[in-house]
C-alpha positions as CSV (number, residue, x, y, z in Angstrom):
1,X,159.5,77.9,78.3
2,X,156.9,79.3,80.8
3,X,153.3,80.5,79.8
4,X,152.0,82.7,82.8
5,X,150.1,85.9,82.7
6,X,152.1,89.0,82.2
7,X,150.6,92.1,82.7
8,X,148.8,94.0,79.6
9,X,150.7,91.7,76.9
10,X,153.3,94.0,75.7
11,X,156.2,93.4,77.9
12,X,159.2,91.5,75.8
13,X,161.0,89.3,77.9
14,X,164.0,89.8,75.2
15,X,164.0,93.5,75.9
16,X,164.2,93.9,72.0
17,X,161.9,96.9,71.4
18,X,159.9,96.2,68.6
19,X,159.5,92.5,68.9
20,X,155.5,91.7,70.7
21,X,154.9,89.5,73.6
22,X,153.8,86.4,71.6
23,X,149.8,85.3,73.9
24,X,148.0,81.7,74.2
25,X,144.4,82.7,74.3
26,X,142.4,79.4,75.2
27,X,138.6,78.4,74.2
28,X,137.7,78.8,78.2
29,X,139.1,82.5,78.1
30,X,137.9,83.4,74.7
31,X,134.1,82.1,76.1
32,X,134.7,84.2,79.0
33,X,135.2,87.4,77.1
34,X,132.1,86.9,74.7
35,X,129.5,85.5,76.9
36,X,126.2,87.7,77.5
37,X,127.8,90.4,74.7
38,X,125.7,89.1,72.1
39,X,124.7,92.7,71.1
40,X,127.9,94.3,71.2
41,X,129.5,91.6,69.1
42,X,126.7,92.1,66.5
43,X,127.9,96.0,66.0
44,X,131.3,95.0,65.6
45,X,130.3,92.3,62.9
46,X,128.3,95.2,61.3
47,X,130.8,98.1,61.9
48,X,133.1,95.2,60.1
49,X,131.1,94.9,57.3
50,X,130.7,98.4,56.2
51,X,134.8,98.9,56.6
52,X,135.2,96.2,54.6
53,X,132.5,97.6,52.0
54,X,134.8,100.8,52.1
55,X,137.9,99.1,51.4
56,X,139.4,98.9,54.9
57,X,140.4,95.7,54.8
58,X,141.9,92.8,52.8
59,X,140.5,90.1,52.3
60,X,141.6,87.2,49.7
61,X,140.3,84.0,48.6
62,X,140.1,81.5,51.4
63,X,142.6,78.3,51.1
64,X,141.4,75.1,50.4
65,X,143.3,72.0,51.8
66,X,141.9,69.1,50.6
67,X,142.9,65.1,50.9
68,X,142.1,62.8,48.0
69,X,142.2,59.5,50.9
70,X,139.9,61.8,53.0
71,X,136.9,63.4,50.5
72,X,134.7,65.0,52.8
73,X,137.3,66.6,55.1
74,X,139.1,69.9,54.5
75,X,141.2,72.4,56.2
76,X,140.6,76.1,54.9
77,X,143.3,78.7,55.2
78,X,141.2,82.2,55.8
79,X,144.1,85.5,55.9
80,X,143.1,88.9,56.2
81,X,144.0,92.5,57.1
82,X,141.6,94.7,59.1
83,X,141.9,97.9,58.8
84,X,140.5,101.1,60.9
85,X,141.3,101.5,64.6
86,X,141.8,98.3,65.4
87,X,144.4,97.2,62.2
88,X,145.6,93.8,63.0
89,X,146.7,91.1,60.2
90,X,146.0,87.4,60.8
91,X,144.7,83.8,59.6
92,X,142.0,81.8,60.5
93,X,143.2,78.1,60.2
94,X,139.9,76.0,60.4
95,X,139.1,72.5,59.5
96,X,136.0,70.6,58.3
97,X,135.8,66.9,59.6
98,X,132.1,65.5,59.5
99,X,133.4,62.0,60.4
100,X,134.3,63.7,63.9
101,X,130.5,63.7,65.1
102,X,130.1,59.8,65.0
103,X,133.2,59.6,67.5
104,X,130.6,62.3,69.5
105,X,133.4,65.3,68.8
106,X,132.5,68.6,66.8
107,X,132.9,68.5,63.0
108,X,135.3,71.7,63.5
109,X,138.2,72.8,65.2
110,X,140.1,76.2,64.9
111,X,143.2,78.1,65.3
112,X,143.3,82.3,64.4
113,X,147.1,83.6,64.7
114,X,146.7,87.5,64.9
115,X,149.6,89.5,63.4
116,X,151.2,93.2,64.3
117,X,150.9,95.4,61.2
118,X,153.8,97.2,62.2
119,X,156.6,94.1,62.4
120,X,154.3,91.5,60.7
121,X,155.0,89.5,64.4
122,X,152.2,87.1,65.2
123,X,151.4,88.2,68.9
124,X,148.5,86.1,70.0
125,X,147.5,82.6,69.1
126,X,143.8,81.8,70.1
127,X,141.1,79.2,69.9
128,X,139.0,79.9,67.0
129,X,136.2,77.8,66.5
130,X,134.3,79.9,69.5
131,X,135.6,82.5,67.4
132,X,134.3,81.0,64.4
133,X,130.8,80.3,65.6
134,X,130.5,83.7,66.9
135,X,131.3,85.3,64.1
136,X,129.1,83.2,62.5
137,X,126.3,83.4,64.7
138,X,126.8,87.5,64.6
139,X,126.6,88.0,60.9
140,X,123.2,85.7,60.7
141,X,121.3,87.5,64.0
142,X,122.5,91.0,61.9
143,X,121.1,90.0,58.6
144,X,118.2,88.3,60.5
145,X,117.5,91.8,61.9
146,X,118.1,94.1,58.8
147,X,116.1,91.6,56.1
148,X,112.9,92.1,58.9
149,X,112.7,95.6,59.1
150,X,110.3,96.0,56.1
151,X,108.8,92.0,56.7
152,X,108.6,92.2,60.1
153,X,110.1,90.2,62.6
154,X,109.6,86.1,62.2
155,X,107.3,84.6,65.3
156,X,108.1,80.6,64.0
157,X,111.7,79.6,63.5
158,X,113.0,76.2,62.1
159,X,116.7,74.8,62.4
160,X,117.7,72.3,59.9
161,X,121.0,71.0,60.9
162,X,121.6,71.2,65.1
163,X,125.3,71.5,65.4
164,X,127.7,74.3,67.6
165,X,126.4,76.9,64.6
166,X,123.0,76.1,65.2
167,X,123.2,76.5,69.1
168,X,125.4,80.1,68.8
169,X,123.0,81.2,66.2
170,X,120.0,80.8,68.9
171,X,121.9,82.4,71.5
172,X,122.6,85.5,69.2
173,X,118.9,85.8,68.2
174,X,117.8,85.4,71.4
175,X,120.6,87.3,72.9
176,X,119.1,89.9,70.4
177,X,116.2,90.5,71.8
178,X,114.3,88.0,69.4
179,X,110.9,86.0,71.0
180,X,109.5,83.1,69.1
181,X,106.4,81.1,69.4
182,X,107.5,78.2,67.9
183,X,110.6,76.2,67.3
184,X,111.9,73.6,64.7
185,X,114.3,71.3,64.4
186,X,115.3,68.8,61.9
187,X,118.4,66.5,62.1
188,X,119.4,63.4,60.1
189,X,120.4,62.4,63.5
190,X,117.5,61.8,65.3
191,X,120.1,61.5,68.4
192,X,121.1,64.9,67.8
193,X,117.8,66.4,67.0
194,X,116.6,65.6,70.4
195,X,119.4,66.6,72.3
196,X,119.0,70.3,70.5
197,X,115.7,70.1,71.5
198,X,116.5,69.4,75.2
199,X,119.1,72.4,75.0
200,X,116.4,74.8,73.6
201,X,114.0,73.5,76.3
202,X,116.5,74.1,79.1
203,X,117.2,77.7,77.5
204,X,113.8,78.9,76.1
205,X,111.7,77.1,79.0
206,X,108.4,75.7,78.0
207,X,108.1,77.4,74.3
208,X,107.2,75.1,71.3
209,X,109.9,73.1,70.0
210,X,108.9,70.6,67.3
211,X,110.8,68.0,65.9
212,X,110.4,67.3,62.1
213,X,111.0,64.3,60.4
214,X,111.6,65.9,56.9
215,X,113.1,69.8,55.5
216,X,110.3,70.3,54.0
217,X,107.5,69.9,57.1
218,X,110.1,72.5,58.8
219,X,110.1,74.5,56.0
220,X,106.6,74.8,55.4
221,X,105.5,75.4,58.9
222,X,108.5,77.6,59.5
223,X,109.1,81.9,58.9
224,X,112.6,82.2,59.8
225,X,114.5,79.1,58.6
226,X,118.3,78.4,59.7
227,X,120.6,75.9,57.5
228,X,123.5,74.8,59.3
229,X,124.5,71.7,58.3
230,X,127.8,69.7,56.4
231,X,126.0,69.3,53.3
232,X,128.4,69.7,50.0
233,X,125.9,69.5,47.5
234,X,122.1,70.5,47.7
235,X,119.3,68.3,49.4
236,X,116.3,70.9,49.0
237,X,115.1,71.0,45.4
238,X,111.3,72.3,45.5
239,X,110.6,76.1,45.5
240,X,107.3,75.2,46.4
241,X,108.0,74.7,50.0
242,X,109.0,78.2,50.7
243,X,106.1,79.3,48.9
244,X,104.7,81.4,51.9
245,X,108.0,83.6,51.4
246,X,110.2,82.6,54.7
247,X,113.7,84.5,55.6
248,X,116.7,81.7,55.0
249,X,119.7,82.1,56.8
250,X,121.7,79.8,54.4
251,X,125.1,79.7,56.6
252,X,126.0,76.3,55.0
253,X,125.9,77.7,51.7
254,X,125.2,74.4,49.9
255,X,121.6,73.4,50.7
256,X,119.8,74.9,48.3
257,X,119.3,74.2,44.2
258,X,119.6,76.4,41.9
259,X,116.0,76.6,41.1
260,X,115.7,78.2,44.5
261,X,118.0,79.9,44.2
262,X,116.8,81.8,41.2
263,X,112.9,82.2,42.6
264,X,114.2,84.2,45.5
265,X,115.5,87.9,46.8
266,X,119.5,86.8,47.4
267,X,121.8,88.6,49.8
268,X,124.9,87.4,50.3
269,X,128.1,88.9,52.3
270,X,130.5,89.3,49.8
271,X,129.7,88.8,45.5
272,X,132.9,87.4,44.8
273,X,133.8,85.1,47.5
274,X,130.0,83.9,47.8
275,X,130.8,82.9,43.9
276,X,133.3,80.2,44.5
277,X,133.7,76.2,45.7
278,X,130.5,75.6,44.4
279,X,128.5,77.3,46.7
280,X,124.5,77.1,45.9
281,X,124.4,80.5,44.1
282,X,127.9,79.6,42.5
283,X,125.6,76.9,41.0
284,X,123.1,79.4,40.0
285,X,125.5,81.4,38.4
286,X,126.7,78.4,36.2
287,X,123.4,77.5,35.2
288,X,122.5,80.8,34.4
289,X,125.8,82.4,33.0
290,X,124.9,85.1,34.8
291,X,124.9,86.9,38.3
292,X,121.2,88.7,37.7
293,X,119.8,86.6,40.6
294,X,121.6,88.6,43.5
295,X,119.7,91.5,44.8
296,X,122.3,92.8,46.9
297,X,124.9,92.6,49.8
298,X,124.3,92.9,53.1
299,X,126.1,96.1,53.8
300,X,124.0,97.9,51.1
301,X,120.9,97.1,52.9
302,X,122.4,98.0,56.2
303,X,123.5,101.4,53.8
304,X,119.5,101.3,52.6
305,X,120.9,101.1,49.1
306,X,119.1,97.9,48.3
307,X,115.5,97.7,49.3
308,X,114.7,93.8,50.5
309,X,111.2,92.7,48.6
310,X,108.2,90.8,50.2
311,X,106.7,88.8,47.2
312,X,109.8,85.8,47.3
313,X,111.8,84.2,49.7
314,X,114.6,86.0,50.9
315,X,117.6,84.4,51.2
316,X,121.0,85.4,52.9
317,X,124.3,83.6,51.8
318,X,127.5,84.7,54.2
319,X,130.5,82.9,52.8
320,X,132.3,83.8,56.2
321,X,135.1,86.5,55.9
322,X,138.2,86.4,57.7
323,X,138.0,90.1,58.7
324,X,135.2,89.2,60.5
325,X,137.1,86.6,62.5
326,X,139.5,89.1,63.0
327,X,137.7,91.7,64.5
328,X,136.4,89.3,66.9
329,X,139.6,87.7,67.9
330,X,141.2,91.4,68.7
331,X,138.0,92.3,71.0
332,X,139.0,89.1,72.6
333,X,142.7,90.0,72.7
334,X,142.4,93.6,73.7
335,X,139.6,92.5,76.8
336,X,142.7,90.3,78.3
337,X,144.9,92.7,77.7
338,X,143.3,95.1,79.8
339,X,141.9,92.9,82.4
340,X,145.6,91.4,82.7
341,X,144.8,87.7,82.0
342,X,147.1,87.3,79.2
343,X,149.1,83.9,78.8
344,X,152.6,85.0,77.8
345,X,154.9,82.2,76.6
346,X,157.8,83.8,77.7
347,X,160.9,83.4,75.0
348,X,159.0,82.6,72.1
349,X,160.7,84.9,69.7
350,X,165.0,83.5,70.8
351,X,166.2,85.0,67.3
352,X,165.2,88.4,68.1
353,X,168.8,90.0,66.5
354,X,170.0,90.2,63.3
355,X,173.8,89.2,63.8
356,X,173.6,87.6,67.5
């Protein structure tokens, strides 16, 4: 078996028409491709959204693997179907290991398999958590943007949790066109704290950057706050510290109680995936027996169907969607493609007739 670039990736080496080349995209080449296109990723994360709002896509439950010798570690299955111009069917295969950052490795690590629509083949297997964190980073610099246009644009930003999310969701907001005069950071790790506040030093020169010793110092001093962290149940109980009304990019979905939950403006990606694995506004919803709390979705602001209010917090909740992953791993694929840097693992598909 050879892997070697092969022209524009749709060569068969079986000469069975039908059958697709079957591509090893790696984390180097997958970096390559998205580096420095911060903005055009965001309009394919928001292009995504609204076919997804239109019912151009499919996109189930994620897949929870999890490991009763192993309680805080789990593998999440994430299929989907895209749908418009650039239909391709996949799965993100992603895992959650927080023991990995004591042995000074990341938490998670990533595979997307992309599928042909037409023959159901997988074509391309590529590292995903890039992917992942992209995506990721994406959704919460587009929200960012959109929840601002009536508050106007954040000048003090805090990070609680400083992991790869954290880092990509600087680099989109700054890649974005966003200037702040202040940074925050708080870590459990003071180890990692610092070193997140060396890497925003290096990046944003001499600005501000502040490291707190509690959530709720950041909170309070901060108008944009990120979560990004591997909490599974919530650590920040007092609606009194966002008192002052900040914009919360929840991407961790599980910091918040319910109590802060309920005080504030709530936009989350997707109702009825945001509503599962106890999530913090699946923990508003039980409390409340109710779904009154959510203001909107994301695409129905972008759609200026849901107007976001300035006398609470305003929170935004993206459970992740696989489409989204999707979409990013095709612009990925198709860039290779055309640039002829595909790996091709040449004789991948040997069964490729029905009767020999």
């Amino acid at each position: 078996m050879n892997i070697q670039p092969q022209g524009d990736g749709t060569e068969n080496s079986q000469e069975h028409p039908g059958i697709p080349s079957f591509s090893v995209i790696s984390g180097a080449q997958v970096k390559k491709v998205l580096t420095g296109r911060e903005d055009m990723v965001v309009d394919l994360v928001s292009d995504t959204y609204r076919l997804h709002d239109a019912g151009g896509t499919v996109n189930p439950p994620s897949y929870f693997l999890r490991f009763p010798d192993r309680p805080n570690s789990r593998i999440i299955a994430l299929p989907a179907a895209l749908g418009g111009d650039s239909g391709v069917d996949g799965i993100k295969w992603i895992s959650s290991f927080p023991d990995n950052v004591r042995h000074g490795i990341p938490r998670a690590s990533a595979v997307l398999v992309l599928n042909d629509p037409e023959t159901g083949y997988p074509f391309a297997c590529l590292e995903s958590s890039i992917i992942s964190a992209v995506r990721t980073a994406a959704s919460a610099a587009l929200a960012a943007d959109r929840l601002s246009q009536t508050r106007g644009r954040a000048t003090r930003i805090g990070f609680i949790g400083t992991g790869l999310i954290a880092r990509y969701i600087h680099t989109y907001l700054a890649g974005t066109g966003w200037e702040f005069d202040s940074v925050g950071i708080h870590d459990l790790s003071v180890e990692h704290g610092s070193s997140f506040r060396a890497y925003l030093q290096r990046t944003d020169g001499a600005r501000d950057v502040v490291l707190h010793d509690s959530a709720e110092s950041l909170i309070k001093s901060s108008d944009l706050v990120v979560f990004a962290t591997v909490a599974g149940t919530p650590h920040v109980h007092a609606p009194e510290w966002f008192a002052h009304h900040p914009l919360v990019l929840h991407v961790s979905l599980r910091d918040l109680s319910p109590e802060i939950i309920l005080g504030s403006a709530n936009i989350l990606d997707d109702v009825e995936h945001c509503l599962k694995a106890d999530t913090s506004p699946h923990l508003a919803e039980q409390r409340t027996g109710n779904r009154d709390f959510i203001t909107g979705t994301l695409s129905e602001v972008i759609r200026g169907d849901v107007q976001v209010p300035q006398d609470r917090p305003v929170i935004f909740s993206p459970f992740g969607l696989g489409v989204l992953d999707l979409a990013v791993g095709k612009l990925v694929w198709d860039e290779l493609r055309r640039s002829g840097d595909l790996m091709v693992v040449d004789e991948f598909f040997s069964e490729v007739r029905r009767h020999g």
